[in-house]
N, C-alpha and C positions, 0 to 999 in steps of 0.2 A: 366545395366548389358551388357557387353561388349555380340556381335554376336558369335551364336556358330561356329568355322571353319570345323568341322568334316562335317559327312555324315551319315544319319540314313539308316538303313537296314530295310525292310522292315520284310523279313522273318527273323529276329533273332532278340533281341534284345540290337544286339552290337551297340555301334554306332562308328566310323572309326574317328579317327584324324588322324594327322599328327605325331601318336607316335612308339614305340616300347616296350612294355609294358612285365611284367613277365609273362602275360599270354599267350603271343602271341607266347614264344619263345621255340623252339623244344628240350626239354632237355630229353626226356622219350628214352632211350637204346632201347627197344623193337621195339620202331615207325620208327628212326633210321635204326634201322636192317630191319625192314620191307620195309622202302624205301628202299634199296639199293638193298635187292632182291625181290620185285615185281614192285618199282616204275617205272615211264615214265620218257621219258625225252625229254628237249630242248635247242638246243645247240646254243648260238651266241658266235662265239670265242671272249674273253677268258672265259666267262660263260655258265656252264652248268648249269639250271634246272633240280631238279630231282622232282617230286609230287606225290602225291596216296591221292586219296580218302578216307577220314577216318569218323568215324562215332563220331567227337567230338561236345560237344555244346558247351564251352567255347565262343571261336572266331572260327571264318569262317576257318582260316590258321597260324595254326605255322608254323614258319620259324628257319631253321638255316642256317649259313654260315659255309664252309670250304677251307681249303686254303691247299696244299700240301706241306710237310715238303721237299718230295723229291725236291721239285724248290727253296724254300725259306728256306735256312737253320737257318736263324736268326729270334728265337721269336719276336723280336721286326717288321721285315717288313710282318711276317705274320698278326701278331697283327693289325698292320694299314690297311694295307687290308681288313680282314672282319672287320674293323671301319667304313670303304668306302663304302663297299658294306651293312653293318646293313644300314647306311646313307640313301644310295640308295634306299635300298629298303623301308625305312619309308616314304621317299620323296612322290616314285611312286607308292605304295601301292593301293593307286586307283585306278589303273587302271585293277586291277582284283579282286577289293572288289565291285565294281559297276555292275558287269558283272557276278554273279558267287550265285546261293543260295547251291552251296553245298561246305560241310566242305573239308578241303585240307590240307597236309602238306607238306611243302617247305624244299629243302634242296640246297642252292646255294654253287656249287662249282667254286674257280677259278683255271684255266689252264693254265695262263699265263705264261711265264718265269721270265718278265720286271713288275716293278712296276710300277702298272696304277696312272692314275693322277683322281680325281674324275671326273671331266671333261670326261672321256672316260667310266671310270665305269658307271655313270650315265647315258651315251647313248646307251650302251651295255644294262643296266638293262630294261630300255624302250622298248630297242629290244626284248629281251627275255620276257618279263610278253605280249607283244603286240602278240608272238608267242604261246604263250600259253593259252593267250585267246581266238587265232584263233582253237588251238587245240580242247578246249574246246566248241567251237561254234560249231564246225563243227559235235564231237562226238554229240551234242544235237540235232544234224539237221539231224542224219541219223534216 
């Protein structure tokens, strides 16, 4: 039996790969709306973080991506965009699935004007989940 790659959780019983899964993904209108007027946020240009604490069991953190129609007028380079950034974010998902027992939902927006190369999104995304786990540490340290 080939090794398992993921990550077990200790408090949930999810355990983390390397995916992006149907359950993971923030499709609920309500959640949505509620980010956007109570959520926090973290900014590494050209990516905002928006989050709030939510009270789900599923997974730790739905995520969604959004890409603004005002910069990117063609469906097709928005498309590839949040392609880049789902990418992204499957990639380095770790780095605040490791650090984090409470549930979360994500909402990446890009701000860009220029389409990013993954190479940049990728280093941006690091940026931001590494800011936001400082966020997160620090609210738990006061």
């Amino acid at each position: 039996m080939p090794p398992h790659w993921g990550l077990v959780l200790f408090n949930t019983s999810f355990i983390m790969d390397a995916t992006f899964g149907k359950k993971e993904k923030l499709k609920s209108k309500k959640l949505i709306t509620q980010l956007f007027e109570e959520g926090r946020g973290v900014s590494v240009y050209p990516l905002k973080l928006i989050y709030l604490s939510v009270e789900q069991k599923e997974v730790p953190i739905k995520t969604g991506v959004t890409v603004s129609k005002r910069n990117f007028k063609s469906a097709v380079d928005r498309n590839k965009i949040k392609r880049l950034l789902r990418e992204s974010y499957r990639l380095n998902k770790a780095l605040v699935f490791n650090n984090t027992d409470a549930n979360f939902a994500f909402l990446f927006l890009y701000l860009g004007k220029d389409m990013p190369t993954f190479e940049q999104l990728d280093h941006k995304m690091k940026l931001v989940l590494n800011k936001f786990k400082l966020q997160i540490d620090e609210k738990n340290n006061k």
